[in-house]
TORVEXKE-815950 format. One record per residue (C-alpha): residue number from 1; x, y, z. Coordinates in nm, 4 decimals, padded with zeros to 6 digits, m for minus. Layout:
BEGIN
  num      east     north        up
  NUM         X         Y         Z
...
This chain:
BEGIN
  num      east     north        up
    1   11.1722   12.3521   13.6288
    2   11.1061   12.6897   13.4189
    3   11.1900   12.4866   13.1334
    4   10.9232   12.2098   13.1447
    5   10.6630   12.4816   13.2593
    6   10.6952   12.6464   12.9745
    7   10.6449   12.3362   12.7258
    8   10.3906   12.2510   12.9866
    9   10.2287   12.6163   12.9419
   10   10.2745   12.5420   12.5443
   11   10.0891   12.2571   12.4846
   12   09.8198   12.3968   12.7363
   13   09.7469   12.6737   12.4780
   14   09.7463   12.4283   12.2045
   15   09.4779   12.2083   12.3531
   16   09.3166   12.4876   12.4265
   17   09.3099   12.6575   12.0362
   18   09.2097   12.2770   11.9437
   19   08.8948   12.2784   12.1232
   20   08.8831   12.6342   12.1090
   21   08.8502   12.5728   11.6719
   22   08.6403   12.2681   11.7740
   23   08.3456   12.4616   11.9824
   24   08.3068   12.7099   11.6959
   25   08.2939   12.4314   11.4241
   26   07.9894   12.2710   11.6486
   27   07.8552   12.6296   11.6644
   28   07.8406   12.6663   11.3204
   29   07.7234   12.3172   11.2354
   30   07.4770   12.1869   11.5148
   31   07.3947   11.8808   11.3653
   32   07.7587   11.7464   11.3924
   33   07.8023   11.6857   11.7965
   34   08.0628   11.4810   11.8351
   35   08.4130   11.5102   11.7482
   36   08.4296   11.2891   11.4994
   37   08.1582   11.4643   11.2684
   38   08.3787   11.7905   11.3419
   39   08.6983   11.6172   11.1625
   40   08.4443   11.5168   10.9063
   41   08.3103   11.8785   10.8534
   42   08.6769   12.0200   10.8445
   43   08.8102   11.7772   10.5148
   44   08.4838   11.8050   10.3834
   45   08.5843   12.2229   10.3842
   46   08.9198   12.1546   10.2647
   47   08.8463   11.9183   09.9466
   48   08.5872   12.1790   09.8429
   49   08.2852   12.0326   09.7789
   50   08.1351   12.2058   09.4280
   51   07.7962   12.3159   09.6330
   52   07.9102   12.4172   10.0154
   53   07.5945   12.4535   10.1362
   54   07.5414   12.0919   10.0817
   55   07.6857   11.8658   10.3151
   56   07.9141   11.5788   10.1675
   57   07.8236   11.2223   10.1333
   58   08.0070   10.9385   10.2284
   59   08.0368   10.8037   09.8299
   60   08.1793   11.1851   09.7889
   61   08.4089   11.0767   10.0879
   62   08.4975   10.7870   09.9907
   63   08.5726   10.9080   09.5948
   64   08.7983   11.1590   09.7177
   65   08.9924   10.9464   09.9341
   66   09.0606   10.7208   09.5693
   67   09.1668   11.0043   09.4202
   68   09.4019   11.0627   09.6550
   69   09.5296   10.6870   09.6785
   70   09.5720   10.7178   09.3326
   71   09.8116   11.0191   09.3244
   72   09.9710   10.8541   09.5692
   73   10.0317   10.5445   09.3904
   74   10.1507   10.7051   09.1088
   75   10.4300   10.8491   09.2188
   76   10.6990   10.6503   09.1610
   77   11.0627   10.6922   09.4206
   78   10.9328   11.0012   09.5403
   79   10.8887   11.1514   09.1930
   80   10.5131   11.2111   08.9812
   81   10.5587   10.9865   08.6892
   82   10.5360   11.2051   08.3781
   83   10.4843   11.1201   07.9996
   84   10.4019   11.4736   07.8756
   85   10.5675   11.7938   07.9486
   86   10.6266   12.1526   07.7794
   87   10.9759   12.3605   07.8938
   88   11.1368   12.6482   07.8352
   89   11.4938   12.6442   07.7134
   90   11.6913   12.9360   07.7179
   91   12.1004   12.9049   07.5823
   92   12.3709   13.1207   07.8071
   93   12.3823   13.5154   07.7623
   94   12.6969   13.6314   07.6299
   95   12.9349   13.7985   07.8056
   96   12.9692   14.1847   07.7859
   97   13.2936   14.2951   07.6236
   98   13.5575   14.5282   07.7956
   99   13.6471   14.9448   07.7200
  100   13.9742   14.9785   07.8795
  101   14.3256   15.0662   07.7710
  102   14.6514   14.9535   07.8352
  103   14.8838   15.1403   08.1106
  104   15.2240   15.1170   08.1520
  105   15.4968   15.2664   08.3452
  106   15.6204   15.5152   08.0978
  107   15.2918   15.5006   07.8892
  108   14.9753   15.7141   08.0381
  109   14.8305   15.6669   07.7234
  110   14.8546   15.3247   07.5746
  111   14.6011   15.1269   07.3330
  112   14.2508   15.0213   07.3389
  113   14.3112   14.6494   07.5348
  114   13.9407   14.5037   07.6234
  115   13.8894   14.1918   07.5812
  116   13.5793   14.0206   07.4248
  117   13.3078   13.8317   07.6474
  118   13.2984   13.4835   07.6480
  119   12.9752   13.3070   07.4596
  120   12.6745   13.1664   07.6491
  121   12.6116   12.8030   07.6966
  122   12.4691   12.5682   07.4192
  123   12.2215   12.3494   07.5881
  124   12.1642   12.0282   07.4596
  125   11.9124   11.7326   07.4858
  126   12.0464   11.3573   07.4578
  127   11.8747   11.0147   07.5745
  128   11.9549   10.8347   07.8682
  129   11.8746   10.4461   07.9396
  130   11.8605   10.5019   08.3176
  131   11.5735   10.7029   08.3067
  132   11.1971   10.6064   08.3180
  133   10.9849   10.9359   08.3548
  134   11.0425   11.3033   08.2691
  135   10.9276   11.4019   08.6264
  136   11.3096   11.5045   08.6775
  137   11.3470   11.7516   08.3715
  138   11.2760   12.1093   08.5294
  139   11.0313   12.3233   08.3424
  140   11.2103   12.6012   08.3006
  141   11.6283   12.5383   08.1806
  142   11.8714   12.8049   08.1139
  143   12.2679   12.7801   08.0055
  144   12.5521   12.9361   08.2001
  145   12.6412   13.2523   08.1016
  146   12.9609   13.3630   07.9518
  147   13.1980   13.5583   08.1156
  148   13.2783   13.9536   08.0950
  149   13.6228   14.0437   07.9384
  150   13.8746   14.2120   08.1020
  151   14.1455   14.4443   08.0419
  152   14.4962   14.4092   07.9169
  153   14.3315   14.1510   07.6269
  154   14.1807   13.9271   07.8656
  155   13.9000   13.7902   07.7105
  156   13.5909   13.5958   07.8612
  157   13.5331   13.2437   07.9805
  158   13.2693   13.0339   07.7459
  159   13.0298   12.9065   07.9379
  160   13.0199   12.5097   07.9397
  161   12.7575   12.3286   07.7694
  162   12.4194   12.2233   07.9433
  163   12.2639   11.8460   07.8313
  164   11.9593   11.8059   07.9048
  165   11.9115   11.3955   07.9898
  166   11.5476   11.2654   07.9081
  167   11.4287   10.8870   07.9002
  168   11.4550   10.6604   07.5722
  169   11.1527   10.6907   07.3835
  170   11.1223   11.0854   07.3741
  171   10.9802   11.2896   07.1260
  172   11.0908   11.6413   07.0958
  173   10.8809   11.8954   06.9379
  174   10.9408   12.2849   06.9050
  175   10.6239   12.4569   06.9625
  176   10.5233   12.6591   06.6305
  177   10.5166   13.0136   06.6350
  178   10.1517   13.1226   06.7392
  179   10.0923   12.8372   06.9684
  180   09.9722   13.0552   07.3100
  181   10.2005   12.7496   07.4980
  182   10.5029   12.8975   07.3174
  183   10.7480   13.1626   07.5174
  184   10.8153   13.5010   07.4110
  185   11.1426   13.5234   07.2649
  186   11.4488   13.7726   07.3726
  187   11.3006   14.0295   07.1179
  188   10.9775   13.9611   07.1589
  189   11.0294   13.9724   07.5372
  190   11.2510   14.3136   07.4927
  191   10.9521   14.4774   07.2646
  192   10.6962   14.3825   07.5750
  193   10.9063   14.6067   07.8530
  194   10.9157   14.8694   07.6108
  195   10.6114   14.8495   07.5369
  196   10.4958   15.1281   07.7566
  197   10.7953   15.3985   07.6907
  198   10.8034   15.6515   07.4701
  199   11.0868   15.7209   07.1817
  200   11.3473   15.8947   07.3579
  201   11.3338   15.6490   07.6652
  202   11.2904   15.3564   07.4528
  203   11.5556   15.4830   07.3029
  204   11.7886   15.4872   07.5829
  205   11.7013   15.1675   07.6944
  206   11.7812   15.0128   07.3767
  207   12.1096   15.1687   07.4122
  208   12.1892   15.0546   07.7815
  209   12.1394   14.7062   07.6619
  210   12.3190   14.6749   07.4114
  211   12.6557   14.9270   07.4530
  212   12.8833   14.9912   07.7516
  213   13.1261   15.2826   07.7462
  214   13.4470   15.3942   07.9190
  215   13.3989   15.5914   08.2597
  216   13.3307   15.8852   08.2310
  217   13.2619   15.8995   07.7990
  218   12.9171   15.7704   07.7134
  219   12.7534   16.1056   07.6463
  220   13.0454   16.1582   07.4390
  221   13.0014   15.8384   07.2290
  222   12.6826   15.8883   07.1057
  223   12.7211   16.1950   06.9079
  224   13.0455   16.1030   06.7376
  225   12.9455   15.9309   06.3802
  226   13.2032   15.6149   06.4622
  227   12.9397   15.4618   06.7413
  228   12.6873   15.5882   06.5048
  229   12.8064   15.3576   06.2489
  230   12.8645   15.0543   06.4752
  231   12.4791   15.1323   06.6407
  232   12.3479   15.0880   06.2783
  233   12.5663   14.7747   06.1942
  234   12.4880   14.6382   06.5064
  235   12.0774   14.6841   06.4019
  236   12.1555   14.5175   06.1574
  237   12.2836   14.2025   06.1987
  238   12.0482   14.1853   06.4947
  239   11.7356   14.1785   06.2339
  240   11.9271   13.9596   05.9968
  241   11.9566   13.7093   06.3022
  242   11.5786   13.7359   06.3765
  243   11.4692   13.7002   06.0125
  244   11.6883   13.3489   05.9995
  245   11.5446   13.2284   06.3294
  246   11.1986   13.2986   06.2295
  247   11.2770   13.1186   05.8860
  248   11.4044   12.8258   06.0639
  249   11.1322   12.7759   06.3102
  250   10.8673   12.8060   06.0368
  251   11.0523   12.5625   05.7771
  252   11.2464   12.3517   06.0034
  253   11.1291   12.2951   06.3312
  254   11.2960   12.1109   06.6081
  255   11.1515   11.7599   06.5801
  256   11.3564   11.4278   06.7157
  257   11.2552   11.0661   06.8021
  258   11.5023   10.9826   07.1126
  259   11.4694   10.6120   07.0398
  260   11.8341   10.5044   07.0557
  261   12.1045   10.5317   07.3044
  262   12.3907   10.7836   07.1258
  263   12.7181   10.6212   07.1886
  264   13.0399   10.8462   07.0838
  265   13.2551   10.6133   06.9025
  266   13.6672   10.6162   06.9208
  267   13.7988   10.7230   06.5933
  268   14.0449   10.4788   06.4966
  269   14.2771   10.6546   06.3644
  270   14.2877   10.9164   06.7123
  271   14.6374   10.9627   06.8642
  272   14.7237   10.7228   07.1676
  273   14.5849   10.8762   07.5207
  274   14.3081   11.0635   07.3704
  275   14.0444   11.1094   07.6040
  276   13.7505   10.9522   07.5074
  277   13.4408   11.2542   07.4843
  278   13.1180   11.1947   07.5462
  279   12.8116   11.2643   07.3209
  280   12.6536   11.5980   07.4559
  281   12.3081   11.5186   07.2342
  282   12.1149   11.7287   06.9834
  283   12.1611   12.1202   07.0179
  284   11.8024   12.2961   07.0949
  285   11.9679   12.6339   07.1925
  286   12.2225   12.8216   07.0893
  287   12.4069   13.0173   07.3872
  288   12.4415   13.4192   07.2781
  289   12.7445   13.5451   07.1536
  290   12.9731   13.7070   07.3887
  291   13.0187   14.1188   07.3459
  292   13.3015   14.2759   07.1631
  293   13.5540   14.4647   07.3819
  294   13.6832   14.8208   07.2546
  295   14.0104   14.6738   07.0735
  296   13.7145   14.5673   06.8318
  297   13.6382   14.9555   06.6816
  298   13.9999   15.0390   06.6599
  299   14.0207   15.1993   06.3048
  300   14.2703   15.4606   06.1504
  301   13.9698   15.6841   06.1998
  302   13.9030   15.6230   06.5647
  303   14.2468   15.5365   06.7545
  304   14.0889   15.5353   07.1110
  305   13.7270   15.4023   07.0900
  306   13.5857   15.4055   07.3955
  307   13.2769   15.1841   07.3750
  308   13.1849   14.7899   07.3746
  309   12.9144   14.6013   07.3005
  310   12.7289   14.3581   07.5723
  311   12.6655   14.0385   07.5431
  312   12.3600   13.8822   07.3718
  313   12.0980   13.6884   07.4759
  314   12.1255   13.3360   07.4162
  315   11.8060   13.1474   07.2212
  316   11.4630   13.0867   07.4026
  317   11.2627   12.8368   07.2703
  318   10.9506   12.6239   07.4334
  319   10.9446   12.1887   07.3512
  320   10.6728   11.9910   07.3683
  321   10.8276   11.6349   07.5306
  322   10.6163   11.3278   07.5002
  323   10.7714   10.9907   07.6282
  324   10.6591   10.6883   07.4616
  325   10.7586   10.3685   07.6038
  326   10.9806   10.1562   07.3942
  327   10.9284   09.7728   07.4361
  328   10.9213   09.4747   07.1981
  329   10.5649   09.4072   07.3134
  330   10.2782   09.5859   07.4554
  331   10.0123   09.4092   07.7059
  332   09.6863   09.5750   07.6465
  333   09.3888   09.5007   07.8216
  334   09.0600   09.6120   08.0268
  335   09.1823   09.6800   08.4184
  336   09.2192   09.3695   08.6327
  337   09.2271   09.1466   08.3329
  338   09.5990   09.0014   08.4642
  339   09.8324   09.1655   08.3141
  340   10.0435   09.2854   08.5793
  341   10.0682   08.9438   08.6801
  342   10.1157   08.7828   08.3509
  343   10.4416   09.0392   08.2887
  344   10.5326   08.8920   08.6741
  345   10.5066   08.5642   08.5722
  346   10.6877   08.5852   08.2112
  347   10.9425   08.7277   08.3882
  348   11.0347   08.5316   08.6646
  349   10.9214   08.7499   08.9061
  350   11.1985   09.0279   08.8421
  351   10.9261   09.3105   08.7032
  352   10.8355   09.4620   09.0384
  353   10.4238   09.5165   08.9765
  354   10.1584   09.5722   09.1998
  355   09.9273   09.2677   09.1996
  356   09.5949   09.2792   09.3683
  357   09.2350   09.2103   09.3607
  358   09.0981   09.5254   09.2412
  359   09.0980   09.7444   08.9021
  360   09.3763   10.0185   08.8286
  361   09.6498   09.8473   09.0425
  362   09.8615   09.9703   08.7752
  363   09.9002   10.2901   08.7210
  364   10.2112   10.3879   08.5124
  365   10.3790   10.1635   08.2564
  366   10.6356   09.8901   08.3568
  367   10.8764   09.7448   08.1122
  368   10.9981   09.3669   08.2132
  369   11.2539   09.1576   08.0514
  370   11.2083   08.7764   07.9122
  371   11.5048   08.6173   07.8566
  372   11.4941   08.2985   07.6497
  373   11.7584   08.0150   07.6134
  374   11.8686   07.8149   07.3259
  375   11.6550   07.5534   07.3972
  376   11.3424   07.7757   07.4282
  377   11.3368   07.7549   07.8183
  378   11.2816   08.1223   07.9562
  379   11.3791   08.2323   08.2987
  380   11.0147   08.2135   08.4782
  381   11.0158   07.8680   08.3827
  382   11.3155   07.6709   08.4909
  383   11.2262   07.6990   08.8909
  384   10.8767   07.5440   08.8076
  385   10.5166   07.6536   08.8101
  386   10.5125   07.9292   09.0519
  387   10.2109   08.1103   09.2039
  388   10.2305   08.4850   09.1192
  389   10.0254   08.5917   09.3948
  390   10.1663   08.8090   09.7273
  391   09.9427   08.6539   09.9577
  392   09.9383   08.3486   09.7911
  393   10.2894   08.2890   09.8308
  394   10.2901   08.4489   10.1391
  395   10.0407   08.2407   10.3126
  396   10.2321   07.9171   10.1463
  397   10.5785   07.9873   10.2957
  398   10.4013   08.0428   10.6478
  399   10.2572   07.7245   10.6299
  400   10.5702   07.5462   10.5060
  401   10.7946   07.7172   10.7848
  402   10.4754   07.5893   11.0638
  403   10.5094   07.2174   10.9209
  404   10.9138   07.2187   10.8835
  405   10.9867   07.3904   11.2239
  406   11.1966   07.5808   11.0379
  407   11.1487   07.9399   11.1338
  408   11.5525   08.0268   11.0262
  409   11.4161   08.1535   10.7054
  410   11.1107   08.3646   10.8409
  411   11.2530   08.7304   10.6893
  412   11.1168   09.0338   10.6631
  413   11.0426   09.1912   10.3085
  414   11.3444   09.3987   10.3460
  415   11.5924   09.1060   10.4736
  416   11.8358   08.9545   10.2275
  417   11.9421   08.5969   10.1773
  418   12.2707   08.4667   10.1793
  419   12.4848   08.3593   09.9035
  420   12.4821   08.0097   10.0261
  421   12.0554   08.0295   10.0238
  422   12.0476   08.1994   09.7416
  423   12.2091   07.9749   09.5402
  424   12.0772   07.6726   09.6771
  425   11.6997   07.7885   09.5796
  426   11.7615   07.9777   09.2706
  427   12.0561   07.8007   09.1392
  428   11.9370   07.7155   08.7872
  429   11.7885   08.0565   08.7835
  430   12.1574   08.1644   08.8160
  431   12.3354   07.9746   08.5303
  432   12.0469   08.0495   08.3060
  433   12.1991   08.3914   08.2432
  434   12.5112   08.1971   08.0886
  435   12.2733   08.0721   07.7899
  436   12.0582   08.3321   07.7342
  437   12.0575   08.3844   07.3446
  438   11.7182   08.5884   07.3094
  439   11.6093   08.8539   07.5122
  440   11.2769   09.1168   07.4427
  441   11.0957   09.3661   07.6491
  442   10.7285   09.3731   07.7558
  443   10.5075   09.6637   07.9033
  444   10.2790   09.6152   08.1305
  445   10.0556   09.9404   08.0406
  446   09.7462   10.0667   08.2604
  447   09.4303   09.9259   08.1822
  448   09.2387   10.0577   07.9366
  449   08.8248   10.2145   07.9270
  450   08.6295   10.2836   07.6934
  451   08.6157   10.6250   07.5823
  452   08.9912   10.6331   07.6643
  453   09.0868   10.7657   07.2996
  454   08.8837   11.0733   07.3989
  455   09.1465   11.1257   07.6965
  456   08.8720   11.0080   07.9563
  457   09.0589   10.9326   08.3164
  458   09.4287   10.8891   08.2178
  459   09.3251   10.7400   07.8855
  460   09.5839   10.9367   07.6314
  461   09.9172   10.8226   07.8654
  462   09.7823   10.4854   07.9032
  463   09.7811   10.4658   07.5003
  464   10.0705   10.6503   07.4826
  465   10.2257   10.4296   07.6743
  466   10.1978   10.1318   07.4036
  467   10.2161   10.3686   07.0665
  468   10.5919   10.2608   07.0254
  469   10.5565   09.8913   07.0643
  470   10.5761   09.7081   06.6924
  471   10.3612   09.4217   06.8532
  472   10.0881   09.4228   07.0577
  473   09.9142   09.1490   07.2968
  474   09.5319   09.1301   07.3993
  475   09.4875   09.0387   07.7488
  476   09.0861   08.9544   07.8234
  477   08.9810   08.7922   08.1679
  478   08.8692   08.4860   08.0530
  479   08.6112   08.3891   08.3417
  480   08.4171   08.7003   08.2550
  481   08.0759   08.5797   08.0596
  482   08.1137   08.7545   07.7350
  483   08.5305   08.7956   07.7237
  484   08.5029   08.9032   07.3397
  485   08.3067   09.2003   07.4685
  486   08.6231   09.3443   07.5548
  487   08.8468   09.2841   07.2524
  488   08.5954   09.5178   07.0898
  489   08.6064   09.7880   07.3454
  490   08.9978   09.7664   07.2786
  491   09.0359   09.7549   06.9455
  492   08.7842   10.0663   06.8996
  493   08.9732   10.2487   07.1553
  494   09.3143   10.1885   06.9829
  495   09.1928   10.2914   06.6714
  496   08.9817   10.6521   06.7623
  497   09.3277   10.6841   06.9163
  498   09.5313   10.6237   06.6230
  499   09.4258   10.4830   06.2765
  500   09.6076   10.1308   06.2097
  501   09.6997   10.0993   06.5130
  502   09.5179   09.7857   06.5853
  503   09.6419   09.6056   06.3027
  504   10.0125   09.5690   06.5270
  505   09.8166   09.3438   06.7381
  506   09.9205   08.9779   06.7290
  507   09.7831   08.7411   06.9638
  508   09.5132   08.7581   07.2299
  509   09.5370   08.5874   07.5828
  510   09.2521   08.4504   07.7727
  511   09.3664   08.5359   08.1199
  512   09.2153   08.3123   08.4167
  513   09.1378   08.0548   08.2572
  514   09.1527   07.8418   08.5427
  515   08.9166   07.9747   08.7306
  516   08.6717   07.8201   08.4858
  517   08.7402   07.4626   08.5563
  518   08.8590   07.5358   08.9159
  519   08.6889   07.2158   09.0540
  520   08.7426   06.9758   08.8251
  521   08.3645   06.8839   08.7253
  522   08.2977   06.7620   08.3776
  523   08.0328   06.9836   08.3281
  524   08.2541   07.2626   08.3728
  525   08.5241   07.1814   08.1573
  526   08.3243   07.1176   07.8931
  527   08.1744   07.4545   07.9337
  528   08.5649   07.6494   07.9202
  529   08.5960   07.4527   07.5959
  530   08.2931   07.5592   07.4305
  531   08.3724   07.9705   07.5495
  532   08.6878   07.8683   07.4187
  533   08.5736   07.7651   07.0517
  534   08.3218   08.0827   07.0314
  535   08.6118   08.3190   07.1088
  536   08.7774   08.1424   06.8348
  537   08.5386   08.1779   06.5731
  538   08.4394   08.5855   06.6818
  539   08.8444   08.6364   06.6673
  540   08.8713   08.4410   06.3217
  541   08.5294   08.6509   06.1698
  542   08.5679   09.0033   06.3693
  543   08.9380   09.0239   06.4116
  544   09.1016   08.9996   06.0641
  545   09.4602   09.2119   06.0417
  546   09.4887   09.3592   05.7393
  547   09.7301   09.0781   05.5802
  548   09.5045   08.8393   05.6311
  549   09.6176   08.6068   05.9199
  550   09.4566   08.5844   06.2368
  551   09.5241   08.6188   06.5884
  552   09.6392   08.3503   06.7721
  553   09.4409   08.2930   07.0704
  554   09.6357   08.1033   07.4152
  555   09.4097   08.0279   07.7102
  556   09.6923   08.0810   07.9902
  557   09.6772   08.1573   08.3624
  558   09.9326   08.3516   08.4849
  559   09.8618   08.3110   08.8257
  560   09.9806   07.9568   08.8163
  561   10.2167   08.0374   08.4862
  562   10.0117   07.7554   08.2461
  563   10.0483   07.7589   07.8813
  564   10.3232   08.0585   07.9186
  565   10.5532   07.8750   07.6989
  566   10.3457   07.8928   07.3904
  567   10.3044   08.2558   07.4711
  568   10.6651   08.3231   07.5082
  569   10.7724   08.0992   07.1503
  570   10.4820   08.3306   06.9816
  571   10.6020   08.6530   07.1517
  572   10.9627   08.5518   07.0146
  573   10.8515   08.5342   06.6869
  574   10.6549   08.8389   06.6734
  575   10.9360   09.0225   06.8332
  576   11.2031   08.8399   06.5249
  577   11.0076   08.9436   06.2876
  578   10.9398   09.3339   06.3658
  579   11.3149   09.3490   06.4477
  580   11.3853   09.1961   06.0798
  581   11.2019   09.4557   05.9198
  582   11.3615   09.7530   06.0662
């Protein structure tokens, strides 16, 4: 009874703060009575309008609640999709190195017996097929140390390599040296904290970081002229290691194009039961090398050295990673010009794309695979002219399950078929994987705007996105009035973007074409066919690659998958041909 009076008590005061908040917000705000207008008020405070003494409009509303949807849509299982990110890399410290000496029974005084420290990590950066975004890389990456030696001639453990997996299609770029994106480096890092210091405690620090002595004998060390000697040999190679790092990153940058899968091959002449090792990528940064132990400065000079070095820091260094889709072809087009449902339709349904009746439905690139027979058949077309349409289909199967009776089949989304049902509606579908001889890959990328070369909206991923493919596709919504409007919009885009990049373009689609003739009247037909011919002739005057042939134009609509096997015999070739030039 205490129990439920106390929740009861609990959600009293709650109810009571609520309207308590609610009051003051109707205090503040008189013209906003009722409660509704108070929620309005309070996410009008918390998506900061830019003038707050203004009170927001519904179009501001409504534009922030898009925005919103949008992030939202773009995130892809649970993760942001990403295309462009800088990191930080940092390779494994080094180990510090050991000052001890050996005792025995019957020796109190043996020989110098520290071990060295084990190196720092490499890390490592290698392509992976199984990944589509670099949402997962972490922006800041750092090796496993090495372990500290130990007595009797122990030395360290190395620490074990770090690969760092990123999609296929990555470029990696080292940031150049004066870039204010680029991380300090372990000296430049160590020359900020001592900035403020003066000699003698710079000094000391210097010291502390670099040399570890025996209990009890580091105020010793430092005057005798053995340490001396090591302290200056040590400086040295310390600037002889800068000066080739700064050499390197000024002639030689880190710079790789991920676009292949690295497969470690078996040597053949490799003794029986060798383990086969995996490929751990391109090295980016070195892990530091582990500190030398006192057994190190033994000399005939100096028979009990009692100092070690520590371990170094391993190699910092900030890349620039850009992801650019690799497919055989790229869809480009305005937004809601069918493209999502053209990749659905070429291939037979298995590219998972959003579909709707409204622009920017996609937002980050999918790649789809078309798989084509001997006989030129492709998957999407053996089961028939589909509709590629969710309601479409979905208000067709209702009605087919209302006229059969049969409400047996009436699944959820998440529900799966049997075997048996499976089979018995997607049979051919099935064997068609036995004779597949061709296969190619086709993005579906975002819809393009204009201005999108100048990185308006999301306009540099979107053409990112389609930078890689050696043949691109026009898509233009045919039932628009002037559909040659937008070829120019894209082929000016592609170009501010990059120079000659328009000239990979090889055919252009006129999407929706059936929405033209939808009811069957002369008049209108004849009307298709003359839009038809004029986006003929401005494709065969305007549109000119730089070979001389001209785009192939294909009136299609993928809603009802018409004319797609021209498309896919012309994609095949494209696709045969870029392939025979590489």
């Amino acid at each position: 009874m205490m129990l439920s009076c106390g929740i009861y008590r609990k959600e009293a005061l709650h109810r009571a703060n609520v309207l308590c908040s609610r009051f003051i917000l109707a205090q503040l705000f008189p013209a906003s009575g009722s409660p509704c207008s108070v929620r309005f008020i309070t996410s009008s405070i918390t998506s900061k309008p830019q003038n707050p003494e203004e009170k927001r409009t519904e179009e501001d509303e409504e534009a922030f609640r898009r925005r919103r949807k949008t992030e939202w849509k773009r995130k892809q299982g649970g993760q942001t999709f990403l295309d462009h990110v800088i990191i930080t890399v940092r390779g494994g410290k080094g180990g510090d190195g050991c000052a001890a000496f050996n005792r025995e029974k019957f020796k109190p005084y043996g020989p110098p017996s520290g071990g060295n420290g084990g190196r720092g990590a490499d890390v490592y950066i290698r392509p992976s097929p199984h990944l589509t975004s670099l949402s997962s890389i972490p922006k800041k990456i750092r090796g496993e140390n090495g372990e500290h030696g130990q007595g009797t001639w122990q030395n360290g453990k190395t620490g074990s390599p770090l690969t760092i997996h990123v999609p296929l299609g990555t470029i990696v770029r080292e940031i150049p040296l004066g870039d204010p994106r680029r991380a300090k480096d372990e000296w430049e890092a160590e020359e900020e904290a001592l900035e403020d210091l003066g000699l003698d405690e710079r000094k000391l620090r210097m010291r502390e970081k670099r040399w570890l002595h025996y209990p009890g004998a580091g105020e010793a060390n430092v005057d005798r002229e053995s340490f001396l000697d090591a302290e200056a040999a040590l400086y040295k190679q310390e600037r002889e290691r800068r000066m080739t790092r700064r050499r390197r990153a000024l002639n030689n940058p880190i710079y790789l194009d991920l676009d292949k899968e690295e497969l470690l091959e078996r040597h053949v002449d490799a003794p029986l039961g060798t383990k086969q090792k995996e490929s751990l990528g391109h090295l980016v940064a070195s892990g530091g090398q582990g500190g030398q132990g006192n057994t190190h400065f033994l000399t005939t000079e100096n028979r009990s050295p009692k100092f070690g070095t520590r371990g170094q820091d391993g190699e910092r260094i900030t890349l620039e990673l850009e992801l650019k889709l690799l497919a055989d072809v790229g869809l480009v087009g305005m937004p809601n010009a069918g493209k999502s449902t053209l990749l659905r339709a070429l291939t037979g349904g298995r590219a998972k794309t959003e579909v709707a009746n409204y622009p920017f439905t996609t937002l980050n690139p999918v790649v789809g695979i078309v798989r084509v027979a001997e006989d030129g058949t492709w998957e999407g077309s053996i089961s028939g002219h589909e509709v590629h349409d969710e309601t479409r289909i979905e208000q067709e199967q209702q009605h087919s399950r209302f006229l059969t009776g049969d409400y047996a089949f009436a699944r959820t989304r998440n529900e799966k078929a049997t075997s048996d049902e499976y089979l018995g509606k997607m049979g051919r579908g099935h064997h068609f994987d036995v004779y597949e001889t061709f296969r190619f890959t086709i993005s579906d990328n975002p819809g393009l705007i204009s201005k999108a070369s100048e990185n308006h909206g999301l306009g540099h991923s979107f053409l990112r996105a389609m930078e890689r493919s050696p043949a691109l596709v026009y898509v233009v919504d045919f039932s628009v009035e002037n559909p040659w409007d937008e070829l120019i919009v894209l082929r000016e885009e592609l170009e501010k973007y990059q120079p000659g990049m328009s000239s990979k373009a090889r055919m252009v689609i006129a999407n929706k074409a059936d929405l033209l003739a939808a009811t069957g009247d002369e008049h209108d037909v004849m009307a298709a066919k003359d839009k038809l011919r004029r986006l003929e002739d401005f494709v065969a005057n305007n549109m000119l690659l730089p070979d001389g042939r001209t785009l192939a134009i294909v009136p299609t609509s993928a809603k009802f998958s018409q004319n797609l096997d021209r498309v896919v015999g012309l994609m095949k070739e494209y696709v045969t041909e870029a392939r025979q030039l590489c």
